[in-house]
C-alpha positions, 0 to 999 in steps of 0.5 A: 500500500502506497504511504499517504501523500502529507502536504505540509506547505502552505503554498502547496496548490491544492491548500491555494485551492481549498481556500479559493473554494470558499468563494462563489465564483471559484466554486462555481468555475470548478463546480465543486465545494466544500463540506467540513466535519465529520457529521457532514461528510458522514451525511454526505456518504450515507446518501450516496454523496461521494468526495472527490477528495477528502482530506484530514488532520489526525493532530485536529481529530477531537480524540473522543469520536474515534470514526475517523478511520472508517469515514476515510476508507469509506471515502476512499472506497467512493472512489475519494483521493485521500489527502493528509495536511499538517496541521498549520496547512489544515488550519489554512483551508479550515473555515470552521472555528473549531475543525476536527480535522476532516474536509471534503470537496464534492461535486456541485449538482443541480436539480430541477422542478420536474425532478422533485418526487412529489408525494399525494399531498406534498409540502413543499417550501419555496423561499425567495431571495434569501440573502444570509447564508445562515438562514438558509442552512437553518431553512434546510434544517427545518425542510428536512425536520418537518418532512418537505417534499421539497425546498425551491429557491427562487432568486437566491442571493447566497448560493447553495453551496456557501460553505456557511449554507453546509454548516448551518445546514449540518449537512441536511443539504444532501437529504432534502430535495432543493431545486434553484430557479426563478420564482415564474417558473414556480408560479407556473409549475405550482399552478399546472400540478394544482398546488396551493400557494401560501405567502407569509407577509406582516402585511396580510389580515388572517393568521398563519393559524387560521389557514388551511394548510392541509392538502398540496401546499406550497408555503413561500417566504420572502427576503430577510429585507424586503419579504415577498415580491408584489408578484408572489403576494399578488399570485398567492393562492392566500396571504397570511401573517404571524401574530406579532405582540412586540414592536418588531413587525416581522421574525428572523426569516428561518424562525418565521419559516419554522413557525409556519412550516410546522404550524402546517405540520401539526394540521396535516397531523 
């Protein structure tokens, strides 16, 4: 058996790489990013999620895990080059605060409406122009929580594969089906398979609590800033609203969407 390849400098390529990788335009130049931490990377492979490379820093492993070995033969069996850093090299390429000593690249996909398996009664979460990459790894957390045929991102400002959008995510991106496009193409597609649309605004007069979530449903959240367009709230099937007591007028975009995605949840029982 071949001896591991160590890289140990700093201005070794692939370390100048890695680091380009947190950069949207890079990443989409390679179509690839970057996936860090065990549980990640464990996610990725167990729904079928191979690395092009994985790389690893025994001197960061926390000691208490253990796993590492046999994430990194399974990797390297998913047809992964497997690649040691030093730990300064490591500490480069690393963008979490505390790294455990595993990160991977993957390929970048894409998916389309038509490629969504939709249940009888799907669910489905369409958010639109989402800025923070945080919120939306906390959106994909919720999705993949309450079961979502689906998440559909319309517009997005952040992209999917922001390293911040895996973290926050904690690697439910590879479990729950995400499609990218544009929020007409939504419209149109919601209307041709007779799914109702339901847009949160501050703006509307009935509670999220009154609507009738069961059945095939869509439910659209807006922009961190701005909210929904007029063209989603205009073309809503129903607008509604979460009951605000304070002087804030409207939520923490993932919180709203937790609110309401599971107020849907509890009435389709």
């Amino acid at each position: 058996m071949m001896e591991p390849e160590i890289i140990t400098s700093l201005q070794n390529p692939r370390v100048k790489q890695l680091v380009k990788l947190r950069d949207r335009r890079p990443r989409d130049q390679a179509q690839q990013f970057l996936v860090e931490g065990y549980r990640q990377i464990r996610r990725a492979l167990d729904k079928g999620y191979a690395p092009a490379e994985l790389y690893h820093c025994p001197e960061w492993y926390p000691g208490d895990q253990g796993n590492e070995g046999a994430l990194i033969e399974e990797a390297a069996a998913a047809g992964a080059q497997i690649v040691q850093l030093n730990k300064p090299a490591f500490t480069k390429v690393a963008y979490r605060e505390r790294p455990d000593g595993l990160l991977a690249v993957l390929p970048q996909w894409r998916r389309g409406l038509d490629d969504l398996t939709l249940s009888d009664t799907p669910l489905l979460l369409v958010v639109e122009a989402i800025e923070k990459p945080g919120n939306l790894g906390t959106i994909l957390r919720s999705a993949d929580a309450a079961g979502v045929d689906g998440l559909i991102v319309c517009d997005p400002v952040t992209d999917l594969f922001n390293p911040n959008v895996v973290r926050a995510s904690t690697g439910v991106l590879f479990s729950v089906p995400v499609v990218i496009t544009e929020s007409g193409a939504v419209r149109d597609w919601l209307k041709q398979w007779k799914i109702r649309s339901v847009a949160t605004t501050p703006a509307a007069e009935g509670l999220h609590t009154a609507a009738d979530l069961t059945g095939p449903l869509a439910i659209v959240m807006g922009s961190e800033q701005y909210g929904l367009s007029d063209d989603w709230l205009a073309q809503a099937d129903e607008t509604v609203r979460i009951p605000m007591a304070g002087q804030a007028d409207s939520l923490n975009v993932a919180m709203a969407t937790i609110i309401t995605l599971f107020e849907a949840v509890r009435q389709r029982g």
